[in-house]
C-alpha positions as CSV (number, residue, x, y, z in Angstrom):
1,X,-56.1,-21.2,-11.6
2,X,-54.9,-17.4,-11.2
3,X,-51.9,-16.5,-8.9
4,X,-53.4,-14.7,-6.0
5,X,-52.3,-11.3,-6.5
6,X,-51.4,-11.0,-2.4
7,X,-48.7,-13.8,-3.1
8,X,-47.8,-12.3,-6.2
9,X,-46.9,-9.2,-4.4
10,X,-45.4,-10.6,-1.7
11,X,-43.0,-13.0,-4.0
12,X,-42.0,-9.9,-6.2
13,X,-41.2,-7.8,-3.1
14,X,-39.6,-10.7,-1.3
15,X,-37.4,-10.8,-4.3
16,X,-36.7,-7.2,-5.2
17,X,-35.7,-7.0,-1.1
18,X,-33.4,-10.1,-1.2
19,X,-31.5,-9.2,-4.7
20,X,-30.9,-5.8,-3.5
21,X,-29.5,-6.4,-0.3
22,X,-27.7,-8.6,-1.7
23,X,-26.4,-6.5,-4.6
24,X,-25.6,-3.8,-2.1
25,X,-23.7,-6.3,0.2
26,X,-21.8,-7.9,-2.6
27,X,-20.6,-4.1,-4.0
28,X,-20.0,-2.6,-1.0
29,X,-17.4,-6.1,-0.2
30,X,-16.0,-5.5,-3.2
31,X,-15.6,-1.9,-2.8
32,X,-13.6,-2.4,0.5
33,X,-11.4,-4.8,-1.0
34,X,-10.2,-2.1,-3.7
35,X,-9.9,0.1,-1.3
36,X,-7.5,-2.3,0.5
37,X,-5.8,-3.6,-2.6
38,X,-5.2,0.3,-3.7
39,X,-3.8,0.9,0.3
40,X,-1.6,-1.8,-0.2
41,X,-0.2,-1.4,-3.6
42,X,0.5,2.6,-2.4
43,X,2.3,1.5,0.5
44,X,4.9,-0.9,-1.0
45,X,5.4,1.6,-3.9
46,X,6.7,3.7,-1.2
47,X,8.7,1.6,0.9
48,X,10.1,0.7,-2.8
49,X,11.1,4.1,-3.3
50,X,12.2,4.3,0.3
51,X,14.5,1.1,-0.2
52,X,15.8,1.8,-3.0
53,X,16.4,5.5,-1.8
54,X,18.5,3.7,1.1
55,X,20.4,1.3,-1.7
56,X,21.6,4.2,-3.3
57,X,23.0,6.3,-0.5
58,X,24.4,3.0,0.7
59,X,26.1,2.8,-2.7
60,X,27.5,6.1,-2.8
61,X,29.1,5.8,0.4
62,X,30.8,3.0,-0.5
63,X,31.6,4.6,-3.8
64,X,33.7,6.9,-1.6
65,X,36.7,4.5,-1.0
66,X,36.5,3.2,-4.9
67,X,36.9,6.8,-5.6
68,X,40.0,7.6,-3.2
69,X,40.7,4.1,-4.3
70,X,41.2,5.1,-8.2
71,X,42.8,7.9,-6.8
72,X,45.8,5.9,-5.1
73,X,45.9,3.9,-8.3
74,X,46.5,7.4,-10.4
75,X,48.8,8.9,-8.5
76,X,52.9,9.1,-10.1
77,X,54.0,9.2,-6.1
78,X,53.2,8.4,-3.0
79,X,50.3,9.9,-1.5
80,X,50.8,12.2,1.0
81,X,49.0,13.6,4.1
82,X,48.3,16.6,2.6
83,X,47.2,15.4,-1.0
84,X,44.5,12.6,1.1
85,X,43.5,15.3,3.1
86,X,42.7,17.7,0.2
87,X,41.2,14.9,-2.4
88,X,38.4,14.1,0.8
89,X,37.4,17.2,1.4
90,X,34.8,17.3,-1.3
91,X,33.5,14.3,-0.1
92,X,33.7,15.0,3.6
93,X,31.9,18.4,3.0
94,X,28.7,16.5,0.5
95,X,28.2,13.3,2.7
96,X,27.1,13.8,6.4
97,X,27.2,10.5,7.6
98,X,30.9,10.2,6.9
99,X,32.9,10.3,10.2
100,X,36.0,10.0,9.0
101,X,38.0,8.5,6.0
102,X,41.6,6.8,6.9
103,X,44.5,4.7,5.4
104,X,46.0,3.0,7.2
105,X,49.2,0.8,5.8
106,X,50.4,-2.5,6.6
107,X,53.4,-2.5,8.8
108,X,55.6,-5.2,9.9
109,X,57.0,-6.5,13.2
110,X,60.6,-5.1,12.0
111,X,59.3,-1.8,10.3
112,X,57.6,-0.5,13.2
113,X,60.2,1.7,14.9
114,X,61.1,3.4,11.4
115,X,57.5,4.3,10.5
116,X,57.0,5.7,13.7
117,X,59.9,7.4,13.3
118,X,58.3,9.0,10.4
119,X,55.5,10.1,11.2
120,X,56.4,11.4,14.2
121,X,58.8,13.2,12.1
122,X,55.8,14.7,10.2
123,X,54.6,16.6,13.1
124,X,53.1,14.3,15.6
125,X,55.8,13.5,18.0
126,X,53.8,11.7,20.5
127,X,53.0,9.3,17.8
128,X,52.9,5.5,18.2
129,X,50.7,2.5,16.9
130,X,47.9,1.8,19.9
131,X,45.1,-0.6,20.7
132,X,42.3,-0.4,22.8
133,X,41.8,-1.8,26.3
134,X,38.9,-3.3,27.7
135,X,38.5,-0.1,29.8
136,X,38.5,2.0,26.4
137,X,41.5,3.6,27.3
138,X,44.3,3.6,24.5
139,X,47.8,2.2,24.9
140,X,50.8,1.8,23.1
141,X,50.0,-1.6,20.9
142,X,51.7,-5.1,21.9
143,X,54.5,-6.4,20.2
144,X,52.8,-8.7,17.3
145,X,54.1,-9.6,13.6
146,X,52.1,-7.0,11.7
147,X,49.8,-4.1,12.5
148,X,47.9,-1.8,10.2
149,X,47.7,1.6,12.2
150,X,45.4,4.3,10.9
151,X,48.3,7.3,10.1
152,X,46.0,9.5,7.5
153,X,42.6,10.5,9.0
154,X,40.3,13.2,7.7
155,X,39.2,15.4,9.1
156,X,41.8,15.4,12.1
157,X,39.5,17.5,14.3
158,X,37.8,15.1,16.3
159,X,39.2,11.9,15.2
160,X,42.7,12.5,16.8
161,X,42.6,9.4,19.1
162,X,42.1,7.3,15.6
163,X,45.9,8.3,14.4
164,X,48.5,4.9,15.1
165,X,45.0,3.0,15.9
166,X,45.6,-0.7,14.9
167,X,42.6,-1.6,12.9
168,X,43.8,-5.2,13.3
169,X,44.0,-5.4,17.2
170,X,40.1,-4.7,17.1
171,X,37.8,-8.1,16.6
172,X,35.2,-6.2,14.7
173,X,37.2,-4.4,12.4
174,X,39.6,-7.5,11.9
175,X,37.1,-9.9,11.3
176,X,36.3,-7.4,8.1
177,X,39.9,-6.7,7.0
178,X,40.9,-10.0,6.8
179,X,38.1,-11.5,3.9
180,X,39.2,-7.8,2.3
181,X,42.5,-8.7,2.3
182,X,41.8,-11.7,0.9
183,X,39.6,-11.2,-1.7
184,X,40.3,-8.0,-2.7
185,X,36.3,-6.6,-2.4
186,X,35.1,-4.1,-0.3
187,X,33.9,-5.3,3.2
188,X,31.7,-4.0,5.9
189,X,32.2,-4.2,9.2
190,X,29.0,-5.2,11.9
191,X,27.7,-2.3,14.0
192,X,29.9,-0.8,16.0
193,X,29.9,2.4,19.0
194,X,32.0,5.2,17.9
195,X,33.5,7.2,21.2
196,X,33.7,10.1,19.7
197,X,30.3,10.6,18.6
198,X,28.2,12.8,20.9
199,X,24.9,11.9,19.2
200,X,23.1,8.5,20.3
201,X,24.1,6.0,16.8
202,X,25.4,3.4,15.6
203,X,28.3,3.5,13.1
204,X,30.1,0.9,10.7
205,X,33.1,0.7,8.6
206,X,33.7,0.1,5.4
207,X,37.3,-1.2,4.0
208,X,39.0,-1.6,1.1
209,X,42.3,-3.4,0.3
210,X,45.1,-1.7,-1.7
211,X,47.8,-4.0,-3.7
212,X,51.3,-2.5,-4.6
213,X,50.5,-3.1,-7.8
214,X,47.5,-0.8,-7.8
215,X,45.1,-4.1,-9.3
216,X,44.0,-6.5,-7.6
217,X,46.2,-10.0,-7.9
218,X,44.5,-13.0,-9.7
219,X,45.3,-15.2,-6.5
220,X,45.4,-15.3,-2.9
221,X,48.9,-15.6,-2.4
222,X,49.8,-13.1,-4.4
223,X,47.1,-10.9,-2.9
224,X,48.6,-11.6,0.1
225,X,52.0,-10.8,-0.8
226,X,51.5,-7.6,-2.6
227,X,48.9,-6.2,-0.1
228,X,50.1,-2.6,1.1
229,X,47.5,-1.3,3.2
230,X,44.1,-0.9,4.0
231,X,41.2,2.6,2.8
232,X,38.9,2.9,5.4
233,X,35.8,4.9,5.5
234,X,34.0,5.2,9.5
235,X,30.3,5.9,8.8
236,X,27.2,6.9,10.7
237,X,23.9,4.8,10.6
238,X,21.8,8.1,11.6
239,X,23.1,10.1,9.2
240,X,23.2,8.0,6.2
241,X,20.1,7.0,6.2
242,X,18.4,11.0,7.3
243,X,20.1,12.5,4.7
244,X,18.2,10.9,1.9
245,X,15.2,11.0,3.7
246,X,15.0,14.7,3.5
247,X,12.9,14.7,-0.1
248,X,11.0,11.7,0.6
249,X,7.9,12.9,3.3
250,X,6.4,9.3,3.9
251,X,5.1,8.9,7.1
252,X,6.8,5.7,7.1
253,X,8.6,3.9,10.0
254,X,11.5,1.3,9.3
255,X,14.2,-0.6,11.3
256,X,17.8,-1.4,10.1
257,X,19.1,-4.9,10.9
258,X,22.2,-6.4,9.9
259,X,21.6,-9.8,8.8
260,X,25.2,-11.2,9.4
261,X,25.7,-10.9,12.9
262,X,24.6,-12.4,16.2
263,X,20.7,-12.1,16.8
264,X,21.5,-9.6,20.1
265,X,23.9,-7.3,17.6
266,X,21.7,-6.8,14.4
267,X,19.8,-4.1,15.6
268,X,21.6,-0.3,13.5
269,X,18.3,1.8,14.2
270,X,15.3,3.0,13.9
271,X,13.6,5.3,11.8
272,X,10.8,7.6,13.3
273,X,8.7,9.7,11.2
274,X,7.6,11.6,13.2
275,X,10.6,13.2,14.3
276,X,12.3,13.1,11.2
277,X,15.3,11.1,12.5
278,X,17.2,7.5,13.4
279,X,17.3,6.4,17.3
280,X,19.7,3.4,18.3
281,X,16.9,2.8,21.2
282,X,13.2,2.9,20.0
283,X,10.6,4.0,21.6
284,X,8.6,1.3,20.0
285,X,9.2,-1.8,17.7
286,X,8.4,-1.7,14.0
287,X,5.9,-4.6,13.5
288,X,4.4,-4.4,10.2
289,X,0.7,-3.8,10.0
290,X,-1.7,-6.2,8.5
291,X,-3.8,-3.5,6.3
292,X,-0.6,-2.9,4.3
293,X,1.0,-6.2,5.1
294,X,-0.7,-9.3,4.5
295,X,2.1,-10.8,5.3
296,X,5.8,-9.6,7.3
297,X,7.8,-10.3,4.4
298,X,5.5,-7.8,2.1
299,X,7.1,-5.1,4.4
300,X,10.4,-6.4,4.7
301,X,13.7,-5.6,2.0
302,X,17.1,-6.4,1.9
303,X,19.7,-4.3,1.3
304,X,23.5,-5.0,0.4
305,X,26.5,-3.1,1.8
306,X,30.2,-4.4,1.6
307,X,29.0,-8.6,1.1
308,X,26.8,-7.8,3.8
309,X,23.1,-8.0,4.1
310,X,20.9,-5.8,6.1
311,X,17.1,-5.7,6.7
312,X,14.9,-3.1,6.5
313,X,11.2,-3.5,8.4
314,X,9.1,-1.1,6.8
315,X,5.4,0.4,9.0
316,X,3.0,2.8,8.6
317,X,3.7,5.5,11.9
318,X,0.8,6.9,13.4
319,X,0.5,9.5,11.1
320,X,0.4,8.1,7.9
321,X,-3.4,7.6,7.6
322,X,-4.3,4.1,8.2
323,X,-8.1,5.2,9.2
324,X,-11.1,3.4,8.1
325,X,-12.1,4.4,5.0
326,X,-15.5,5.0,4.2
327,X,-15.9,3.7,0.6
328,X,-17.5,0.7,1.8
329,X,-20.3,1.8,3.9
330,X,-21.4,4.7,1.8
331,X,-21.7,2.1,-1.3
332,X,-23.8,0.3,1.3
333,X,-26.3,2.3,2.5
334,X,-26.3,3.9,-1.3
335,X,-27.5,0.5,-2.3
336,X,-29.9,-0.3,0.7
337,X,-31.4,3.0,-0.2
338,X,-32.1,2.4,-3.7
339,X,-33.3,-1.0,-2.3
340,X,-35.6,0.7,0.2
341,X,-36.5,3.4,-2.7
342,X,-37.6,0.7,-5.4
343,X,-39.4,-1.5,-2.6
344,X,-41.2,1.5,-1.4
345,X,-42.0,2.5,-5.4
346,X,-43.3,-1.3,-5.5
347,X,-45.3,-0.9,-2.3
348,X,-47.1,2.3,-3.3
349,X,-47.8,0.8,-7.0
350,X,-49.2,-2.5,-5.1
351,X,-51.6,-0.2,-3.4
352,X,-52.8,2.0,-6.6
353,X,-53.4,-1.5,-8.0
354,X,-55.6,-2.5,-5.0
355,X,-57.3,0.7,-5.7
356,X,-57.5,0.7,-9.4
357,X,-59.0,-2.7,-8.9
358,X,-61.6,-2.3,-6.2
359,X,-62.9,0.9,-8.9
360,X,-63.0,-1.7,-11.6
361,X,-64.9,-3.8,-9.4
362,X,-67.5,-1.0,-8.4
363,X,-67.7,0.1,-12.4
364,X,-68.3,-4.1,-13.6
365,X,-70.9,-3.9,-10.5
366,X,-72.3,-0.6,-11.5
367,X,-72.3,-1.7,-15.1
368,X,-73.9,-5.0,-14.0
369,X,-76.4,-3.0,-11.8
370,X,-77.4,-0.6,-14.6
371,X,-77.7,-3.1,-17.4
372,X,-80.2,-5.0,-15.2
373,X,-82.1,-2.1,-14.3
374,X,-82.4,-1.1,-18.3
375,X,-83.1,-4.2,-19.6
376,X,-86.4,-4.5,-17.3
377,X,-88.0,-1.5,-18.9
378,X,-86.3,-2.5,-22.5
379,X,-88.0,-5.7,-22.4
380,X,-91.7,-4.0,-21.6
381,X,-91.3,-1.8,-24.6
382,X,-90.4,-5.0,-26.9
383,X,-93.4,-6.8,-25.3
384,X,-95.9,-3.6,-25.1
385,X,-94.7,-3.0,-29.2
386,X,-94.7,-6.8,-30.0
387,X,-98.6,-7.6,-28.2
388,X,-99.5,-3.6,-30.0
389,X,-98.4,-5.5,-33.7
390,X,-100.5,-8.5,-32.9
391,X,-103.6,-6.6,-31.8
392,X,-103.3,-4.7,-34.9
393,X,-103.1,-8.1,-36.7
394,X,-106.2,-10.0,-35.2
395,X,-108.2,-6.7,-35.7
396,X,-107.2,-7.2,-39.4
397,X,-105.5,-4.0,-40.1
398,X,-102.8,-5.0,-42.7
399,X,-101.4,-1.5,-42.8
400,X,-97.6,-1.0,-42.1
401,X,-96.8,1.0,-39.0
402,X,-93.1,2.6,-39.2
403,X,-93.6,4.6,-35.9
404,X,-93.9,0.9,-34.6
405,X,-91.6,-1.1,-36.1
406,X,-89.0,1.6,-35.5
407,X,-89.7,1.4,-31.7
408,X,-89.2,-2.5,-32.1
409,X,-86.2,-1.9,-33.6
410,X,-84.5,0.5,-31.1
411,X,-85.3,-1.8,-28.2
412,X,-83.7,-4.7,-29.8
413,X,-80.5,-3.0,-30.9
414,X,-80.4,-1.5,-27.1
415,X,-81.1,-4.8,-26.0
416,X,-78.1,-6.2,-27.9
417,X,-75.9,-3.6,-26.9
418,X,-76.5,-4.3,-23.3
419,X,-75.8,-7.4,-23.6
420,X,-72.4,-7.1,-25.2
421,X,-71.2,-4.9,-22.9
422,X,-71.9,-6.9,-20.2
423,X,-70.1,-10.2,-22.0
424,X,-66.8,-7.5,-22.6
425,X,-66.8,-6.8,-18.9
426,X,-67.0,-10.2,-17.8
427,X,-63.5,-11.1,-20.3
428,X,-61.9,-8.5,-19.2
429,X,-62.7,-8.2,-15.6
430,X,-59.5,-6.6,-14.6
431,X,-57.6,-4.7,-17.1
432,X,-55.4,-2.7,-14.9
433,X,-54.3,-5.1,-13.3
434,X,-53.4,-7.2,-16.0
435,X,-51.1,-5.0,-17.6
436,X,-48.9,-3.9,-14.3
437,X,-48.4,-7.6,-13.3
438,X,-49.1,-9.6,-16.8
């Protein structure tokens, strides 16, 4: 039994329909999630680049005090005011964030009316080792076994207050001086407020032990024995981290968190694209954002400074171009419309098949009709010429007659003819059609 050529139709459409929708469905999925893949790979290459940019600044700061450092290390004499002062310059004149870089020596319980003696005789005659009240207000320091007092400071201007300073009456800046002094390594302090900075930022120091010696000892005790002072260098967050910003145009928000503090002190800043610039109070908190960040720690990096570790929470800003994109939809609607093009191509073909077939169907009946109607007056010639040959006989004329047998001839081959055309329209009822959907 033949297919009924309705549900044939209706079976290739259904199909055509379902495979390219779901073609279309299945490219345009996949097209979104190379979009998203390609989003996300662009933005951690640049929050690499952005870390790594913030690693290396953070390194040369700190390779500041290795160089002055070396350069106490070097020196045939003692170093003097003017000699520190002259050997920071460069690098108080190429690094912005520095505030100021100090030494500041170790002096005992017993040595401390002689070196103020000294350094008052130096030029500073109100000079004397301080500490810091509760009310920030500086006073001459309690009696205690040993202080280290800041007495070189560069530059001066601006960080007068800092000369006699005990870095050791100050919590924050002991709790780094003493692991220094121990281990001989270069330690960081946690965040800290610096009074004489005008702008809104956090600041933290970074210190360096120096030995007698000029190496540092194998042991503790001995470290302890031959330390002679302590390098200081008195940073800003802000401008550490603007400064190698300035090439990089990523419209990239991050936060700085120190990792080795109390929760309520880790917070050093905040990054803002869009003004180019670090605030110690955001206007808004960096959460990372899912269509970047599959998952908080894909935005997240760690930075070291001084055996500390800080965090860095990267985030597109508003800026940065996290809009829909439209790769997606347009593959789509490219494929529903080829889909709609091919069923429409199907439907219209469908149709000149109904209409080829309804023409074979008139031509088979017009055939049909015709074959009938010329076989009626075919077979009255065959019997006219056949009952004219036996007349002929019974009247006993036994001559040939050609004229006669070529009629009876004609009919019959007509009559054949007829017939066979009629038998090849019957086989092949429907030969369009045959070929489009056989």
């Amino acid at each position: 039994m033949k297919p009924n050529p309705s549900v044939r139709y209706s079976a290739i459409m259904g199909l055509t329909l379902g495979l390219g929708i779901g073609l279309s469905v299945g490219a345009a999925w996949l097209v979104g999630q190379w979009e998203a893949s390609r989003r996300q790979a662009q933005f951690q290459q640049q929050i690499e680049n952005l870390s790594t940019a913030l690693q290396r600044s953070l390194n040369r700061y700190t390779d500041v005090l290795t160089f002055l450092h070396d350069y106490y290390q070097v020196a045939e004499e003692p170093v003097s005011r003017q000699a520190f002062a002259g050997f920071v310059a460069r690098s108080l004149s190429t690094y912005p964030g520095i505030q100021a870089l100090e030494w500041a020596p170790l002096v005992r319980r017993g040595d401390r009316a002689a070196f103020e003696d000294q350094v008052q005789a130096e030029g500073y005659p109100n000079f004397e080792i301080t500490e810091l009240l509760p009310t920030n207000r500086l006073q001459r320091a309690k009696d205690r076994r040993e202080y280290i007092p800041v007495t070189y400071v560069a530059p001066f201007l601006n960080n007068e207050a800092a000369l006699g300073y005990d870095l050791s009456s100050d919590a924050t800046r002991a709790a780094a001086i003493a692991p220094a002094r121990a281990s001989g390594k270069i330690m960081a302090t946690e965040r800290i407020r610096l009074v004489q900075e005008p702008r809104d930022q956090f600041g933290f120091l970074v210190v360096l032990p120096l030995y007698s010696t000029g190496v540092m000892p194998l042991d503790q005790p001995t470290r302890e024995a031959e330390f002679e002072g302590i390098l200081l260098g008195v940073f800003r967050v802000a401008d550490v981290v603007e400064e190698v910003l300035q090439p990089l145009s990523y419209e990239i928000d991050f936060a700085l968190y120190d990792l080795n503090t109390a929760p309520e002190r880790q917070f050093l800043g905040q990054y803002e694209a869009a003004g180019k610039t670090v605030v110690a109070g955001p206007t808004r908190l960096v959460q990372p954002h899912p269509a970047v960040c599959p998952s908080p720690a894909d935005c997240t990096r760690r930075l070291t400074l001084g055996q500390r570790q800080w965090q860095v929470v990267f985030a597109p800003a508003a800026a940065y171009g996290l809009r829909r994109s439209y790769g997606a939809p347009i593959t789509l609607l490219t494929g529903l419309l080829l889909t709609g093009s091919l069923a429409l191509f199907l439907r219209n073909l469908h149709a000149e098949l109904a209409r080829t077939r309804a023409l074979g169907e008139m031509k088979l009946r017009f055939f049909s009709m015709a074959s009938h109607e010329l076989r009626t007056p075919l077979s009255t010639i065959l019997l006219s010429a056949e009952s004219l040959r036996g007349d002929l006989a019974q009247a006993g004329d036994s001559q040939n007659h050609p004229k006669l047998d070529r009629i009876l001839t004609t009919a019959q081959h007509m009559g054949q003819q007829i017939a066979d055309l009629l038998r090849v329209l019957q086989q092949i009822k429907y030969p369009f059609t045959r070929q489009a959907v056989g």
